[in-house]
N, C-alpha and C positions, 0 to 999 in steps of 0.2 A: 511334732511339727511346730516349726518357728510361729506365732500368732503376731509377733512385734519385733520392731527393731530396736535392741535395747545396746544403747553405747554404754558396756560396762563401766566405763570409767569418766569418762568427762559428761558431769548433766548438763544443760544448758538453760535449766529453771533459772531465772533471776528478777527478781524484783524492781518494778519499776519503780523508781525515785529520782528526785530532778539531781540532775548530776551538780557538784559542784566541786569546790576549787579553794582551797588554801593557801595563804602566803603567810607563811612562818619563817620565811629569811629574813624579813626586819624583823628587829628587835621591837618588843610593846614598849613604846617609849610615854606614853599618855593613857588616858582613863579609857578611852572608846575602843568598843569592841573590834577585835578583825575580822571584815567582812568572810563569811563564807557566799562566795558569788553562788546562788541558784539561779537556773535559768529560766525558774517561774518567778522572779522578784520576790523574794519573802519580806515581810516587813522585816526590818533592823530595829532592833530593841534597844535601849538606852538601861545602862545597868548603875543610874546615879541611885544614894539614897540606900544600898542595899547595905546591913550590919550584922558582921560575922562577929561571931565570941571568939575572942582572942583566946582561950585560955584551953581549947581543944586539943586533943592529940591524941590519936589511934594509938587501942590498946596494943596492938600488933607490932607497932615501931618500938625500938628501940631509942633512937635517938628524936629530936625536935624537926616536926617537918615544916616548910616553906610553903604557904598558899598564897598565891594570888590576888587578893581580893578584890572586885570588880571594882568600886570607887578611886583606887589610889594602886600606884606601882610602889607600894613601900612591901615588904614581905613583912608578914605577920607570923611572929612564933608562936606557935602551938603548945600549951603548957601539958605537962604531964596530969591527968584526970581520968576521976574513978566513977565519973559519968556515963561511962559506954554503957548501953544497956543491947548495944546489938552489936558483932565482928562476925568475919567469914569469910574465909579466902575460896575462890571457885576456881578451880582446874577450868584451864580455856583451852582446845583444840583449834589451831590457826591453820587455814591452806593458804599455800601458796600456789597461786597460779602461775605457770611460766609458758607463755605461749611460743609456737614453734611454726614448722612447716614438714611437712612430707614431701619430698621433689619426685617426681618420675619422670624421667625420660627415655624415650628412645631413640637410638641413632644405627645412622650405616655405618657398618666396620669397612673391612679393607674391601670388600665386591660388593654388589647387591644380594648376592647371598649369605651375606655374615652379617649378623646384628648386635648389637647393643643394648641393654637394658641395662641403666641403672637408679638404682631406688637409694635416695639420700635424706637424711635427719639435718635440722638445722638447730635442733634442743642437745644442751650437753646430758653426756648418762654413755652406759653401755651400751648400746643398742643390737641387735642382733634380725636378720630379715630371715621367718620362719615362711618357709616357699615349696612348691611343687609346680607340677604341669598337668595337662591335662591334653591326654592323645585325642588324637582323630579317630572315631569310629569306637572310642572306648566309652563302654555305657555300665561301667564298673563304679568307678568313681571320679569324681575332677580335680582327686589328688593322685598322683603319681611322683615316680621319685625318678630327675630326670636323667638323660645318657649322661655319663662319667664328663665325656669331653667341655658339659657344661657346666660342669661344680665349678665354684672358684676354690683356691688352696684355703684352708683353715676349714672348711666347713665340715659336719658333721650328719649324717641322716639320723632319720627321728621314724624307729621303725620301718617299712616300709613304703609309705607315703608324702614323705618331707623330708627337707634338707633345711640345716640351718646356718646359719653364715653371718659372722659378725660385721657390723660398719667397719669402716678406717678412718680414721681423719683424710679429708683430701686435702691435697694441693691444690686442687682447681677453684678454692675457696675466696673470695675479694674477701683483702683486706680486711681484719675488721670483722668477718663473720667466721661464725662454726658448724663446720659440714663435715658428716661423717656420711659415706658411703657404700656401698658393694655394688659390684658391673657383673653381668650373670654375661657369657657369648653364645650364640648359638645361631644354627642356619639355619635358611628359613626350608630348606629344604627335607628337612625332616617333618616327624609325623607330631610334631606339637599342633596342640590349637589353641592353646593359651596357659600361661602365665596367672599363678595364684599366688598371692602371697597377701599376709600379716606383719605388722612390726611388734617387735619383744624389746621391752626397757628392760635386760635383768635385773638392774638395779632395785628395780620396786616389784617385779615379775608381771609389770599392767601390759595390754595388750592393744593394738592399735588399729582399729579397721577400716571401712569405709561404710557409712550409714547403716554399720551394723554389720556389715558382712566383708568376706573375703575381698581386695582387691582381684581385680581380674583384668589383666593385660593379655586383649583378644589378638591370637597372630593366622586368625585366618577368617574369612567373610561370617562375620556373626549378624544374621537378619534382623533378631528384636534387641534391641536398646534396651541393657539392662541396668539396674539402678548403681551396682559394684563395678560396673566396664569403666577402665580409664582408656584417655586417649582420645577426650570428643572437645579438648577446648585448646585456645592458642594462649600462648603467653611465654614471657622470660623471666628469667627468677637469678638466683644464687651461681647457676656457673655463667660462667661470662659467654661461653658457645652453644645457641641451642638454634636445633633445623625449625626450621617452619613445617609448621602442623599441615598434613595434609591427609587424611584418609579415607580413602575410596576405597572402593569394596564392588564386586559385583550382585547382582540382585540375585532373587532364586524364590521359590513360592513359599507361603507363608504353611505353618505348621498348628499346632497346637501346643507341640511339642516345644516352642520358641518360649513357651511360657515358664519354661523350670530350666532356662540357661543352658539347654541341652545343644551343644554348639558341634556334635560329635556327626552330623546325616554325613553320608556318602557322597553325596553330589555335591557339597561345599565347596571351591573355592578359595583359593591360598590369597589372603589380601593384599594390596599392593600399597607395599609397608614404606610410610615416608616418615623419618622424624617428629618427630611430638615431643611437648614436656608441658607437667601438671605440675600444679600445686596445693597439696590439700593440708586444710589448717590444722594442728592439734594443739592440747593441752595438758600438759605435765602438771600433776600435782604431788606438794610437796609436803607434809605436815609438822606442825612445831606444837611444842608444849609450851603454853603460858599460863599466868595467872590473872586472878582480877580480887582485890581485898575491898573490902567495902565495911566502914564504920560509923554506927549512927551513935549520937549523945545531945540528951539536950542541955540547950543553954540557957544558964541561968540568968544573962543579962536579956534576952528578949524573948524567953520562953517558945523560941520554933524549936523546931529539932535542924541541927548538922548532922548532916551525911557526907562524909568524905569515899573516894574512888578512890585506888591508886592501879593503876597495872604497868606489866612490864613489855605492853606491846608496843613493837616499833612503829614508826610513821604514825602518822595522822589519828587520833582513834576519836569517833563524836560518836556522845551519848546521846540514843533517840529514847528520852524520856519522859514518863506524863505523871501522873497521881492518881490517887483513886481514894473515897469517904467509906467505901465502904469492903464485907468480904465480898463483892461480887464482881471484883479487882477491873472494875471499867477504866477508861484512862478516860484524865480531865488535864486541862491545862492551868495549873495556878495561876495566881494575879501575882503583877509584878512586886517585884524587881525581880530578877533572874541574874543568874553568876554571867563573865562576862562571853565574850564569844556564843552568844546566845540567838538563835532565829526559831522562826512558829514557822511548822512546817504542815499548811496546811489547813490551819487552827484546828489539828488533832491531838497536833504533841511538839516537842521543844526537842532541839537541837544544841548540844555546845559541845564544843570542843576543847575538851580534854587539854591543860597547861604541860606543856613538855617538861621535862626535869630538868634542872639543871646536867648537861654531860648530853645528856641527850637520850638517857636510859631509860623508858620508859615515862608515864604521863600521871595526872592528879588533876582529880576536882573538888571543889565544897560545893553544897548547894544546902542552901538555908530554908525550908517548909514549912511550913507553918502546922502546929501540932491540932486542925483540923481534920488532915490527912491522917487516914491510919496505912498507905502503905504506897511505895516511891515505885514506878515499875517501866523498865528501859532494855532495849536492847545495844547492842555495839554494833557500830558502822565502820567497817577499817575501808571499805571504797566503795564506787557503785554497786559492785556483784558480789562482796563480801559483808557478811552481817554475823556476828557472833548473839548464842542466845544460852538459855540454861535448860541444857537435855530436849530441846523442843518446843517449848515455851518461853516465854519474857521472863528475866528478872525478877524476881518481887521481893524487897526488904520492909517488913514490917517497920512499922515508924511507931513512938509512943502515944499515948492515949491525951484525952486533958487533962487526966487528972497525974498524969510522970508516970503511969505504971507500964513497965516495958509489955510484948509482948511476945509467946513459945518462939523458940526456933523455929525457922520454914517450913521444917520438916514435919513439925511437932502439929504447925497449924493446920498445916493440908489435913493431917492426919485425923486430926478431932473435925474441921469443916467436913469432911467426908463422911464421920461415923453421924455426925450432925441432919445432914443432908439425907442418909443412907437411914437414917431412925425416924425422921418425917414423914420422907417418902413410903412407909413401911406403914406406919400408923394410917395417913391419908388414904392409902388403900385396902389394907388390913381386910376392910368390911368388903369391898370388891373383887379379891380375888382367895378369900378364905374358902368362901362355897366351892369355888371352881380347884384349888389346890387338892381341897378335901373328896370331893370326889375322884382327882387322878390318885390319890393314896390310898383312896378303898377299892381302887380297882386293881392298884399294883398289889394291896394286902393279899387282895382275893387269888389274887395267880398265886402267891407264896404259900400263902396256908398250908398247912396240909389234910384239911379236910377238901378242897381247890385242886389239890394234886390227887387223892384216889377218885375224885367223882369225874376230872377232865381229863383229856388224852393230851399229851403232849402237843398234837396239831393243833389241840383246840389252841392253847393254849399261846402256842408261837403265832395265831392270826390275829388271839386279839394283840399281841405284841406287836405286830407288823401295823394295823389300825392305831395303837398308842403314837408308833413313829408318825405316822400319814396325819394327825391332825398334830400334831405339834408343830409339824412344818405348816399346815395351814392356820394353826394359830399365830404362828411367829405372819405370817402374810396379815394377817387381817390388825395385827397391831404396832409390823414396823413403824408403822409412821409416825408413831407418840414414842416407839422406845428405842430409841437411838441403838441399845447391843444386843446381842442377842443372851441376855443373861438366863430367861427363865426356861430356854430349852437348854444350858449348862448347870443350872437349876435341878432338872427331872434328872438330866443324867448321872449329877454328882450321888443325888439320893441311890442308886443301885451299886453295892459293895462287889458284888457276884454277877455280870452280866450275864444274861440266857445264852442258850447255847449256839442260839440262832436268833438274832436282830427281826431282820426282814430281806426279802427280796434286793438287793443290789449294796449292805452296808455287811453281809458276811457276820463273824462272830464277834466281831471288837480286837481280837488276839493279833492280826493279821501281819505279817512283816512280810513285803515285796521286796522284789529283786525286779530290777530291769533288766529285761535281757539280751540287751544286742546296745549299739553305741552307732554312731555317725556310721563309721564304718564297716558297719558288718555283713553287710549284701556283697562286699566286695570278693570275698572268697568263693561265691556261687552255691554254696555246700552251711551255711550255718547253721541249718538245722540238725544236721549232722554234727558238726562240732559240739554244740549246747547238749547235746542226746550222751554225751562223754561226760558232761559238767552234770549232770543231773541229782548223781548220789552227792558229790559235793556237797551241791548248793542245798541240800536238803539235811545233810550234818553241819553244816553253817546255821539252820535252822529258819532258811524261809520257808513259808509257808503257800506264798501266790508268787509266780514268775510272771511277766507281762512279757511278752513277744510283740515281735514288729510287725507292722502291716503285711497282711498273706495275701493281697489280691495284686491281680498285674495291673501295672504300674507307667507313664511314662517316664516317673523319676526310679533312678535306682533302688532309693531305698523306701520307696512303697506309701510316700505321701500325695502322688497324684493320682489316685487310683483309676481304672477305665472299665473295664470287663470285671465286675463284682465277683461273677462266680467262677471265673479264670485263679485261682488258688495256687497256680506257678510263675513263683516269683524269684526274683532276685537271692530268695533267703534260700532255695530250696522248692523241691515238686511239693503238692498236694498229700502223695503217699507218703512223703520224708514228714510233712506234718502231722500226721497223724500218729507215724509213729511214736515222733517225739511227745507228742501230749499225751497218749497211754506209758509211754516213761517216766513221765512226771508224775502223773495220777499211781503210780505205780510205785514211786520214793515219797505220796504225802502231799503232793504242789499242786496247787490250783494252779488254773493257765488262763490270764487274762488276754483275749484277742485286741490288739492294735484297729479299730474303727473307724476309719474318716470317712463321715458319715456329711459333712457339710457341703461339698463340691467333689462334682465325680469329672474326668475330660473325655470329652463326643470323640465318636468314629469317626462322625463325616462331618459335611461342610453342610447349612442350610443355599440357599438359592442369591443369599447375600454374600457367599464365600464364608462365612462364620461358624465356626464348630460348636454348633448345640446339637447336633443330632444325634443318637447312639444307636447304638446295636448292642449283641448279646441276648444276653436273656432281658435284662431289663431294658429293651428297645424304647425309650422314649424318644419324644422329638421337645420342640423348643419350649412346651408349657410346664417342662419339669425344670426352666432354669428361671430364677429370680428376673423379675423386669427392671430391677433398679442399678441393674450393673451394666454401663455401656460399650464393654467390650464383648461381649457374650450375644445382646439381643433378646434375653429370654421373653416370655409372653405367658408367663407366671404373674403371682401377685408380688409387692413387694417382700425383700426381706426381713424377714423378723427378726436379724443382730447386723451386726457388721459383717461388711461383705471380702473374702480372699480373692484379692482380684488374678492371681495365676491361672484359676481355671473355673470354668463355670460354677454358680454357687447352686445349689440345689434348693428348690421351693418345698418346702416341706408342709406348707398349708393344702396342696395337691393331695386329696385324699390316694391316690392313683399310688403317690411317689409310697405315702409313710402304710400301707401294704404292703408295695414292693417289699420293702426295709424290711418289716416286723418280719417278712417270710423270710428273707434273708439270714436277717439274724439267726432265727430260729431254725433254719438248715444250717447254718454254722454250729449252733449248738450240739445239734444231732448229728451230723457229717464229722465234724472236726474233733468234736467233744472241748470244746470251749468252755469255762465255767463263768467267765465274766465277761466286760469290756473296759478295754480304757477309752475315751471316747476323744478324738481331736479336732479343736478348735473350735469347741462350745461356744466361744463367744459369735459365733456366726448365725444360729439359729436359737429359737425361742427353748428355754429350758420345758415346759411341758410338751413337746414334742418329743422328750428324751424319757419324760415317766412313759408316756405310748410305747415308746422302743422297748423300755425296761418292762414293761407290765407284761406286754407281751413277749419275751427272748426269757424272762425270769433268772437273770444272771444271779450268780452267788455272790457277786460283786462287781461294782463297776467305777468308773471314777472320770472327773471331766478334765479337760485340759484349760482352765482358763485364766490367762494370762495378758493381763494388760502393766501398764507404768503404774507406780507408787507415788506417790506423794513428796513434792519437793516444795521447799520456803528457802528464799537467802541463798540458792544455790545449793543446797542440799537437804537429804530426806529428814523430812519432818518426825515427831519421836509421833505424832498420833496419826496412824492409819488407818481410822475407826472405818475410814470412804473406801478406803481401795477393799477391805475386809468385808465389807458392806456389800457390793458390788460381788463377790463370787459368793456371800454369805446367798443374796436375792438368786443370784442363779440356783441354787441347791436348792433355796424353795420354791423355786419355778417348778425343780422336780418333783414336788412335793418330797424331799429328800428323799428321794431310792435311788440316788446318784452321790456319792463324795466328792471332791473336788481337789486340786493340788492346792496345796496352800501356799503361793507364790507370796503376800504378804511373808509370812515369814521368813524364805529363804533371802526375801529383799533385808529386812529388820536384821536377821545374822552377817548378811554380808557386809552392812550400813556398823555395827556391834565388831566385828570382828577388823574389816580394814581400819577401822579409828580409833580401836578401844576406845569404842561407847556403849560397854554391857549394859549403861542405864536404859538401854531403848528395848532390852530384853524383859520390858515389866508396861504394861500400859497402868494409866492414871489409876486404873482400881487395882492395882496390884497383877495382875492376872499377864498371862502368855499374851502376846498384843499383835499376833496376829490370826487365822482364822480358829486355829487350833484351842482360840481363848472361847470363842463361842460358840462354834458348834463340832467340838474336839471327836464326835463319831464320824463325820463326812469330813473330818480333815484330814488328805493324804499330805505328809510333811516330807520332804525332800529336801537336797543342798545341790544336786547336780543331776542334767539329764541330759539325751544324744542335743539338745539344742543348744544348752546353756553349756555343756563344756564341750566333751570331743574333739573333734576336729572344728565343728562350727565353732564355738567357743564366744556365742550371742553375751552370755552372762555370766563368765566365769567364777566360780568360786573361790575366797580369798585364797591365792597360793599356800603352801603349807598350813593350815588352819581347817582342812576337812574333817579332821578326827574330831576337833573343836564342836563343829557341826553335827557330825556324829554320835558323840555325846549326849547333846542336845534333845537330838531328834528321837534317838534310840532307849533315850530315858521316860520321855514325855510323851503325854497323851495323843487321840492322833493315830494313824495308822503309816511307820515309815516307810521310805521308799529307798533304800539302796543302788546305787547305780552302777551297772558293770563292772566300767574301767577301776571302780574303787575295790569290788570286791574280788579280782583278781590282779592284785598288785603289794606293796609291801603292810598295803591297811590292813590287810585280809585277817591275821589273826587279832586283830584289835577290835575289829566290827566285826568279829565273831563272840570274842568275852564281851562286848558290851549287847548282844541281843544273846545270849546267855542269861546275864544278867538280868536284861528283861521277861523272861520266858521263866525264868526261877523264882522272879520275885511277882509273875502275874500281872505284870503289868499290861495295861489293854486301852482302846480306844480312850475310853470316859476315864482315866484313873485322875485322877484328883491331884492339882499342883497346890504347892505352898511356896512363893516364894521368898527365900529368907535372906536373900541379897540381890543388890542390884545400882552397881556403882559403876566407876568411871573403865577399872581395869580389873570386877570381878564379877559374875554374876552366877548365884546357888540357889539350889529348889529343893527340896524335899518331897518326893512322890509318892501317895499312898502311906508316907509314913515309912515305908519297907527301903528306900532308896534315896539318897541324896547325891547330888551334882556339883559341882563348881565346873566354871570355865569361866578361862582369860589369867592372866599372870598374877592377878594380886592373889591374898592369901584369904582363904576360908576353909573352916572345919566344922561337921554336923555340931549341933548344940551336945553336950555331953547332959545327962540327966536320968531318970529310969531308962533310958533305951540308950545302949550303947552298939558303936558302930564299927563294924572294919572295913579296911580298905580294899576293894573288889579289885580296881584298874587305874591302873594312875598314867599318861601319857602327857606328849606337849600339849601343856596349860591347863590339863584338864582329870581332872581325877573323879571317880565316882565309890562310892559306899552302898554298902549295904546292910540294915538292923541285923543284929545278930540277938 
């Protein structure tokens, strides 16, 4: 179930900074700097007085470059010199933004019974409008594929549920602009009730929506106001003939059911359909490959150090730059003089702007510092909402010392500050956390022994294991606050070579490979439990281990995320008997069976005395004290909620001793009725995590896992390379469980997708080396995945990069972590590729805790070495295992991605 609306493709993070303004059409004909207008007045710097070594020149050039020097417009040549003590060219990834519009209109054709619909792009590209309908009275699904008579020519259907149909350039275009189109016909007098549609660039394969979801043009009386309905505002745009907006609708009683878009009751109402036209914004983005060289040497006539810039980005580029005295890379602002085009922004940090080139190709700076500094550190501004940085952090170029002695490459530095830091902090504690180490390693001795093994029985033995997990998580609780990762529960777990057979109550063996088993659309056939009951031996010689199934309770939504009547088990997917069969088939080829849970908001039978649906019926008859009081749609007369609240349908109070009985019975007749072995749980972020060990303590699943899913982290308009916070955030919910819950690890399908659409494999490593998102620290409760019914399918919230899911695959299927496969992937042309690569796994024993090294991680390559027994690449650049005592062959090799195995 969808928890957020995530605009796969355009973020709208941006950094607030005072805008300003360059005029670079006159020539610098004098000494004084050219204003860059800010609209908080920055002071204007005077750049007299400042003295550049003439005799400079970047070891990188060839010929003698041109600099500008603040005092005088005479150019000064740069002499050929064996001064450089530092050079470095960085790879720069540039977007381009090209903003656009999306038009929608509707019109009367030749009666009032023929209409018009047309959807127009006003960005150039391919564009192509991926669409269906959605009948009257159909509570299948709100994609259909519509009557023949209303295809336009060219179009294509896309299985059973969609049509797809390319723009055209229109003629109905002023002047001057570009609009590409498609007109869809149809009467109203058919059993349509609405209009769905998506825009497709194939050009880049991005995908276009409206606040996250489906467009939806309503063509018959829709009661609630939904947030994807167009059609509710007036205005003129791009074609030069548009009707006046008028829509009127008749009324009709309110539902519950209004709340999941379900537009299909019987007694509706065909609306009385007048012209309308919208306009909604988009943004095309486009990416280029640039550089940035950067050369420091000091000068022997004034003893500062020069740093020269050069790149080859177009327009405008300002350096927002500061200094720093020490490694603890703070930024300061030097004492003048400053090179020219120079303003204090803020009195944080300096600004200048970059000398164009002569031709116009690209830009140059010097900047003169004083060898007090030991290191210069800047980002790039190419406009208000663009900022260039390196892999997620600022620039930093080490500067020389006072006495000339240069200092390591970048790379070299981090790398010693770290062992630095990392050997302090080790000694400083040593005495603190020796005692406490040393008794978890005489306890784990004691289970191994084998005088430990004839004296205890295997159960003893797996409780004190399940006890080891249950304070770890309460230990990680009692010292998040001083320790930023969660290193020392990746720590215990890296120490076990051989994990037990059995963890604990809700985290399974470690071994685990999931399959999802059903997608957006699979309620649609009435019978898929029957179908999956066909797949079964498959998926079981494919080699997964646990299946997750869809929601099995009735449902107002289709596919089983609004649930009403708990113990009503006849659903959309299938009867209650067809369930059970199928879960003794599974148990029967090997597969665990995880149940679909939506356990955070259930929807009432009836109305309270206010007209408001908090009452229910069924077996679990509550009335209003089982729904949250802080949501004012609802009414509850519960306590508040303990997360964020789903405002579709009542949220459930689970502080109500009353409600979390109900549940635990529930559950726990699910396990014994259905034969259920786990849950997956949806939309954990709504309710407090220890209310979910209650659930788990008592249902005793063999595994379970949460769904929790918020936004990642964005700077400069795009994601940040450190997501320690977003990681943080489902890391604290795991130990709210006291981990006997896993959780998806949405961090890193963001990080792969952020890695794969940019080639930027460096984001595939955080600052200490390690996997950088949940799977780096607490890789037993991380379920890892690239695609689910939310993120792709038909919903298509978060799609994963077009052709690049083996990429992913790869990835996830190598590395620790428990994966998750999804459907659509594993019966389609992947199927035999993500079957050798969980082969792969299952041969070479790799499990939850297995242990990453990794041994690259650049702009277009990034490799890992797992357990030693497996190594990885993915992304276009080139890598091969280190050759040495252990030699390697090649297991699988596909697009961009190849894996090995020790032999």
């Amino acid at each position: 179930m969808s928890s957020v609306a995530l605009e796969p493709l355009i973020h709208q993070c941006r950094r607030e900074t005072p805008k300003y303004r360059t005029n670079l059409k006159k020539a610098i004909k004098s000494s004084s700097s050219i204003s860059l207008n800010y609209n908080n007045s920055p002071t204007r710097l005077k750049s007299n007085g400042v003295r550049f070594c003439s005799n400079f020149k970047p070891s990188s050039r060839a010929s003698t470059a041109t600099i500008r020097a603040a005092t005088s417009t005479t150019d000064t040549t740069l002499l050929e010199t064996t001064d450089v003590f530092f050079t470095k060219t960085f790879p720069l990834k540039r977007t381009d933004k090209l903003e656009g519009k999306i038009l929608i209109r509707l019109d009367n054709g030749k009666d009032e019974d023929n209409w018009q619909l047309t959807v127009g792009c006003t960005l150039p590209g391919k564009w192509v409008l991926h669409w269906g309908v959605h009948y009257i009275n159909d509570v299948g699904s709100e994609w259909d594929q519509p009557p023949l008579e209303m295809i336009p020519p060219d179009s294509i259907s896309i299985k059973d549920y969609a049509i797809e149909t390319p723009l055209k350039k229109s003629s109905a275009a002023l002047e001057g602009d570009m609009l590409h189109e498609v007109k869809i016909d149809f009467n109203t007098n058919s059993s349509i009730a609405a209009i769905n549609f998506v825009l497709k660039d194939e050009g880049t394969g991005a995908w276009y929506q409206h606040k996250g979801r489906d467009f939806k043009v309503p063509l018959i009386d829709c009661l609630h106001s939904n947030t994807n309905t167009v059609g509710a505002k007036k205005g003129y745009g791009i074609w030069p003939v548009v009707s006046d907006m008028l829509l009127s609708s008749h009324g009709g009683h309110t539902k519950v059911e209004d709340s999941i878009d379900d537009i299909g009751e019987p007694n509706q109402q065909k609306r009385l359909l007048k012209g309308f036209h919208e306009e909604h914004c988009i943004v095309k983005e486009n990416i280029f490959d640039n550089s940035l060289s950067i050369s420091v040497k000091r000068c022997p006539d004034t003893a500062n150090n020069l740093l020269y810039i050069e790149t080859d980005l177009p327009g405008d580029v300002v350096v927002h730059w500061g200094v720093c005295k020490d490694e603890g890379k703070k930024w300061e602002i030097p004492a003048e003089p400053y090179p020219a085009e120079t303003l204090v922004f803020k009195d944080k940090a300096l600004r200048t702007l970059l000398q164009r080139k002569e031709g116009g190709d690209g830009a140059s700076g010097l900047f003169s510092l004083s060898d007090e500094f030991v290191g210069f550190l800047f980002v790039l501004k190419l406009n208000e909402s663009t900022w260039l940085n390196c892999m997620g952090n600022d620039f930093y170029i080490p500067l020389s010392n006072a006495n000339g002695l240069g200092t390591p490459p970048i790379q070299l530095q981090y790398e010693e500050q770290e062992q630095k830091d990392s050997s302090e902090s080790v000694e400083s504690d040593s005495s603190y956390t020796d005692g406490i180490i040393g008794e978890i390693r005489d306890l784990v001795s004691d289970i191994s022994s084998k005088k430990s093994q004839t004296v205890k029985s295997k159960e003893a033995q797996e409780i004190i294991l399940q006890e080891i997990e249950k304070l770890a998580a309460e230990a990680y609780s009692i010292f998040r606050s001083s320790v930023p990762t969660f290193s020392g529960i990746a720590f215990l777990e890296t120490e076990a070579v051989e994990p037990p057979v059995k963890i604990c109550s809700g985290t399974g063996t470690g071994f685990e490979i999931v399959c999802q088993g059903f997608n957006w659309e699979s309620h649609k056939s009435g019978r898929w439990y029957m179908e999956l009951l066909e797949k079964a031996t498959d998926l079981s010689s494919l080699g997964f281990t646990v299946i997750w199934l869809p929601p099995p309770t009735e449902s107002i939504s289709p596919e089983g995320y609004m649930p009403k009547d708990l113990y009503n088990l006849n659903s959309r997917y299938g009867s209650i008997d067809e369930l059970k069969v199928l879960v003794k088939r599974f148990h029967e080829v090997g597969i665990k069976v995880l149940g679909d849970a939506v356990l955070n908001h259930r929807c009432a039978h009836y109305q309270n005395q206010n007209g408001i649906w908090n009452i229910y019926g069924g077996k679990l008859n509550w009335d209003d004290r089982a729904v949250v009081a802080d949501d004012p749609h609802f009414q509850g007369r519960g306590n508040k909620s303990s997360g964020e609240n789903f405002h579709a349908a009542p949220n459930i109070d689970h502080s109500q001793e009353f409600v979390r009985n109900d549940l635990k019975e529930w559950l726990c007749w699910m396990r014994k009725e259905i034969g259920y072995d786990g849950w997956r749980l949806d939309f954990v972020r709504g309710f407090w995590g220890g209310y979910v060990k209650d659930y788990i303590d008592a249902s005793e699943p063999y595994f379970a896992v949460g769904e929790y899913w918020d936004s990642l982290s964005y700077k400069y308009g795009e994601m940040e390379h450190n997501q320690d916070a977003h990681r943080q955030r489902i890391v604290d919910w795991i130990s709210a469980t006291s981990g006997t819950a896993g959780a998806f690890d949405v961090t890193t399908k963001g990080i792969l997708h952020a890695a794969l659409e940019r080639c930027e494999y460096w984001r595939l490593s955080d600052q200490k080396g390690k996997p950088p998102g949940v799977v780096g620290w607490w890789p037993s409760r991380a379920v890892t995945f690239i695609e689910n019914h939310d993120t792709g399918s038909t919903q298509g919230h978060w799609r994963f990069p077009g052709g690049k899911e083996m990429q992913g695959y790869a990835y996830i299927l190598t590395h620790p972590g428990t994966p998750s496969v999804f459907y659509d992937h594993i019966f389609s042309d992947y199927q035999s590729e993500i079957s050798s690569l969980i082969s792969i796994r299952n041969r070479n024993k790799i499990h939850c805790r297995s242990i990453v090294q990794i041994t690259k991680a650049e702009r277009d390559v990034y490799a890992a070495i797992i357990d030693e027994k497996v190594a990885v690449k993915i992304g276009p650049g080139y890598y091969e295992p280190p050759s040495g005592t252990q030699k390697w062959s090649l297991a699988i090799e596909g697009g961009d991605y190849k894996v090995w195995e020790a032999s």
